[in-house]
C-alpha positions as CSV (number, residue, x, y, z in Angstrom):
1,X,-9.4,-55.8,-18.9
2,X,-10.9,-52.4,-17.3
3,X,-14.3,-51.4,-17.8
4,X,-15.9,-48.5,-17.4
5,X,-18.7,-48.2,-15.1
6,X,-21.8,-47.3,-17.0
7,X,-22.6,-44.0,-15.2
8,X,-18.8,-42.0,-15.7
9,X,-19.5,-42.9,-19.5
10,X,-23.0,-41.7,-18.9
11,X,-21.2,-38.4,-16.8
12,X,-19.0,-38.2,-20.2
13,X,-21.4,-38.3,-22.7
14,X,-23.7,-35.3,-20.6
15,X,-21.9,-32.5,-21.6
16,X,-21.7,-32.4,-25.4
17,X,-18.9,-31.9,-27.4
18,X,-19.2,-28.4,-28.7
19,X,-19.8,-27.2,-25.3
20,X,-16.6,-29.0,-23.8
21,X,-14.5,-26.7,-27.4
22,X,-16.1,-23.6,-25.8
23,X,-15.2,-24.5,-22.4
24,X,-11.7,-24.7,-23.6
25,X,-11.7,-21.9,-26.1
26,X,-12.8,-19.5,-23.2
27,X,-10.0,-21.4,-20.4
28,X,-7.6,-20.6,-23.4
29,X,-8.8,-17.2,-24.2
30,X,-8.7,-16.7,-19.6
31,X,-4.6,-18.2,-20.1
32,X,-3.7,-15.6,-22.5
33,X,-5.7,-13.2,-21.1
34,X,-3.7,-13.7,-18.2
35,X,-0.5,-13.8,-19.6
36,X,-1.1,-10.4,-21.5
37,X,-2.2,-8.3,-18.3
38,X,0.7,-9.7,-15.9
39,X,3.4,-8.6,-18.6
40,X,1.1,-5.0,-18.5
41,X,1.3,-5.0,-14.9
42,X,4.9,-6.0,-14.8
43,X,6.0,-3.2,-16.9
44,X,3.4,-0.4,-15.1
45,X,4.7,-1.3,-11.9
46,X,8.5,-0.9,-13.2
47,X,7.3,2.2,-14.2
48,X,5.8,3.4,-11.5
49,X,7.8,2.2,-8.8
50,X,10.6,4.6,-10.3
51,X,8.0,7.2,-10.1
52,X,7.4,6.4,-6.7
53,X,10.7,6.2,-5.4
54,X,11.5,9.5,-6.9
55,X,13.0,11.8,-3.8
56,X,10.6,14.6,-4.9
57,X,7.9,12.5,-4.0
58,X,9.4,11.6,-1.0
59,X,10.5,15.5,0.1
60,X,6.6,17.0,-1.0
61,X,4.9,14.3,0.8
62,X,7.1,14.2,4.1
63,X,6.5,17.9,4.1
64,X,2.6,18.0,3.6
65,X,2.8,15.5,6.7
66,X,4.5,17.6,8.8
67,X,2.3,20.5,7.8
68,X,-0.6,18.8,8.5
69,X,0.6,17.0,11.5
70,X,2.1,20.6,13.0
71,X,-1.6,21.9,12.2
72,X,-3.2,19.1,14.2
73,X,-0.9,19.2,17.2
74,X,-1.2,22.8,17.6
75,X,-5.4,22.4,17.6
76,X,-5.1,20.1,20.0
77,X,-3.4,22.9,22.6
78,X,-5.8,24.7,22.0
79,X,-8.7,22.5,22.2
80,X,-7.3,20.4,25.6
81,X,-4.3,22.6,26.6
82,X,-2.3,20.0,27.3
83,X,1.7,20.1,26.2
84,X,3.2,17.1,26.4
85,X,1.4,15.5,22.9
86,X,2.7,18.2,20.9
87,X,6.3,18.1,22.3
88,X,6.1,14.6,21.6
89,X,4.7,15.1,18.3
90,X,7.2,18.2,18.1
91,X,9.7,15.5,18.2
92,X,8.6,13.5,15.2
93,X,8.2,16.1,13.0
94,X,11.8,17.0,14.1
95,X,13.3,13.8,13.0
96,X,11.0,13.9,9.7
97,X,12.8,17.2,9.4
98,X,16.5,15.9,9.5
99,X,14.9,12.8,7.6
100,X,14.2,15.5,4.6
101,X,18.1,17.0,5.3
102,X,19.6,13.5,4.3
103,X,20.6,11.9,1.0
104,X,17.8,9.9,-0.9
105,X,19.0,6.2,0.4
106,X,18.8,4.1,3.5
107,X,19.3,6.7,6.4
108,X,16.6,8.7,5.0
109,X,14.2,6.0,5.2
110,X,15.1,5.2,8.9
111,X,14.8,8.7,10.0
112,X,11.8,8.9,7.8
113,X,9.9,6.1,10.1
114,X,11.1,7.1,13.3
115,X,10.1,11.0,13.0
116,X,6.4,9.4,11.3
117,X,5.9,6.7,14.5
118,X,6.8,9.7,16.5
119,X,4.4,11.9,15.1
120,X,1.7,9.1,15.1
121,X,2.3,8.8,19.2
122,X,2.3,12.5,19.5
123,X,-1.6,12.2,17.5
124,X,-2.3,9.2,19.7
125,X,-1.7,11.0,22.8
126,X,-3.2,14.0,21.3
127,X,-6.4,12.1,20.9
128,X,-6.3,10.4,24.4
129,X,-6.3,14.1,26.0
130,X,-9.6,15.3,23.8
131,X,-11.6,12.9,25.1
């Protein structure tokens, strides 16, 4: 027949029985916590992906990017005098415009990264000269 050894009954008998309930009330309470704000989350991120991946959101951001990144390029002449980061960056913005031209869907997004990486080397290089 198994015995215990004296001290894991002693170990069992340390923590008292209405603190063990709480401990398992408030695990409980954690579960359904847990449950309630995933099926929250779930259901906002439904939501707002379809928010997100609306083509306006897509067409007003691509264009405050170019703006911006037209802005920057054209400093940078000024500030270095050096051509070849904003033809390079002219380039991006370019593609990012054709990417804006093209039906909400996989082409777009392509476009979309290429004319952004191209940008982000034109901005790179644009950086390199200032220094």
């Amino acid at each position: 027949m198994y015995q215990m050894h004296p001290s894991t009954f002693q170990t069992a008998r340390a923590v008292p029985l209405g603190r063990l309930d709480r401990m398992a009330i408030a695990l409980s309470g954690l579960c359904m916590v847990h449950c309630l704000a995933t099926a929250v989350l779930l259901g906002l991120l439904a939501s707002a992906g379809g928010f997100l991946g609306s083509p306006v959101i897509h067409e007003v951001g691509l264009t405050l990017a170019m703006f911006l990144g037209a802005i920057a390029l054209g400093k940078g002449i000024y500030a270095h005098g050096f051509m070849m980061p904003s033809a390079v960056g002219g380039l991006g913005l370019g593609v990012m415009a054709g990417a804006l031209s093209l039906p909400h869907g996989g082409n777009e997004a392509i476009y979309t990264v290429l004319g952004v990486s191209i940008l982000a080397l034109g901005h790179r290089l644009n950086g390199l000269a200032a220094e």
